[in-house]
C-alpha positions in Angstrom: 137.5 84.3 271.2 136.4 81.0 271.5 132.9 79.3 271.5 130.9 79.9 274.4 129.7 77.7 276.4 126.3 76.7 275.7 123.4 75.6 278.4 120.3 73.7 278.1 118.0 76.2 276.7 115.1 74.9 278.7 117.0 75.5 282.3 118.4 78.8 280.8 114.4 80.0 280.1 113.6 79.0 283.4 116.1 80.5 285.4 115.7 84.1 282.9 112.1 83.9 284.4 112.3 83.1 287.8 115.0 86.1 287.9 112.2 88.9 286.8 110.1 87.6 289.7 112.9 88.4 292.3 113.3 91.8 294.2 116.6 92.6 295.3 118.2 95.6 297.0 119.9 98.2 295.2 123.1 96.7 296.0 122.7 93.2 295.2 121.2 93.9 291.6 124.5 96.0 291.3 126.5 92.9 292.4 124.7 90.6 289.4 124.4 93.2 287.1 128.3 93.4 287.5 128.7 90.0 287.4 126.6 88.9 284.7 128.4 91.0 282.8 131.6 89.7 283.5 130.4 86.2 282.6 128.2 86.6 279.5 131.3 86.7 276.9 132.2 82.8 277.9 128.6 81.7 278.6 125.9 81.7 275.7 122.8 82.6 277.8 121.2 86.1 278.3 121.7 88.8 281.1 118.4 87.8 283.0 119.4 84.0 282.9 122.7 84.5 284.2 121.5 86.7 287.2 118.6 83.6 287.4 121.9 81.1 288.1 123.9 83.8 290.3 120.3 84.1 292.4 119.9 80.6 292.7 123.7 79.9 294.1 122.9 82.7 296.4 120.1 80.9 297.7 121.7 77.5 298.1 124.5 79.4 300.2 122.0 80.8 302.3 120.8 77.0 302.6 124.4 75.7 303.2 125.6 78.1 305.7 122.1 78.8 307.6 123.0 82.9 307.1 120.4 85.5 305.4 122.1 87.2 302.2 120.8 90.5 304.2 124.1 89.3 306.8 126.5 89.6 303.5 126.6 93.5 303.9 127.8 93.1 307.3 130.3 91.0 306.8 134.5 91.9 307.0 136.0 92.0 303.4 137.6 89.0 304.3 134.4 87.4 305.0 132.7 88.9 301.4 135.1 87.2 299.5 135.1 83.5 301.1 130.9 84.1 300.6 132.3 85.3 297.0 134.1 82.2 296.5 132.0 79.8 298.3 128.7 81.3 296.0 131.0 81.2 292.6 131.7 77.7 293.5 128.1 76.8 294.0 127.4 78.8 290.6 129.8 76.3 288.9 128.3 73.2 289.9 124.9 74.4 288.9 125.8 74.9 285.6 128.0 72.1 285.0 124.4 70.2 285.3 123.2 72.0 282.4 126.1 71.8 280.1 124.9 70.8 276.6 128.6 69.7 276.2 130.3 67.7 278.8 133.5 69.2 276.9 133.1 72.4 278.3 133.9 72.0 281.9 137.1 73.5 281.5 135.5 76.6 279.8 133.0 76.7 282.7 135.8 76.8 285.4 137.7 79.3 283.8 134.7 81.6 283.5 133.7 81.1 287.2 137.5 81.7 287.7 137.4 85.3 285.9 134.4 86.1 287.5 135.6 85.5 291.0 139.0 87.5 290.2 137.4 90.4 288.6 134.8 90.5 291.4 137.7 91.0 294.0 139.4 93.9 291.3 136.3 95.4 290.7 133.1 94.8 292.2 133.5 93.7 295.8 132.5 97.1 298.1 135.6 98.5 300.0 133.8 98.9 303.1 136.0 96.3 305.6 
């Protein structure tokens, strides 16, 4: 495998801490635990740090499309996986701020890309 993609260690700390702070419901620390996993083989940060960025895009979605995350649950599948998609893509540009190499970008999209594909395999709940 290749490199990984390495962060900014001091915005990688930050978000780590902020993350131990939040509560979540069952099923959204279910969502990020499933997620971080998927991410952490391209991204060189820890568990906590990568649920810290997946909390924060979920937040700025919240911001962007004036919805509560509480709504998500609600939602038809189709619905789940433009949030998915929408929050994935909000996830990228985050971390593309923090990149320690501009290089890579490409290796960011790609891992943004494998999360959002394995989230619609594997994680996304079959209620419709």
């Amino acid at each position: 495998m290749e490199r990984k993609i390495v962060f900014n260690a001091a915005d990688v700390k930050k978000a780590a801490d902020e993350y131990e702070k939040v509560e979540l419901p069952k099923e959204y620390r279910e969502l990020m635990d499933g997620l971080s996993k998927i991410m952490s083989p391209y991204v060189e940060m820890g568990d906590m740090a990568i649920r810290g960025f997946i909390f924060r895009a979920i937040i700025e979605w919240q911001k962007r499309k004036k919805k509560k995350v509480a709504s998500v649950l609600d939602l038809s599948l189709k619905e789940r996986q433009q949030m998915m998609k929408e929050g994935m893509g909000i996830l990228e540009e985050m971390l593309a701020k923090i990149l320690r190499t501009p290089a890579d970008k490409q290796k960011l999209k790609k891992a943004i890309e494998v999360g959002y594909s394995t989230y619609l395999q594997k994680l996304i709940p079959k209620k419709s």
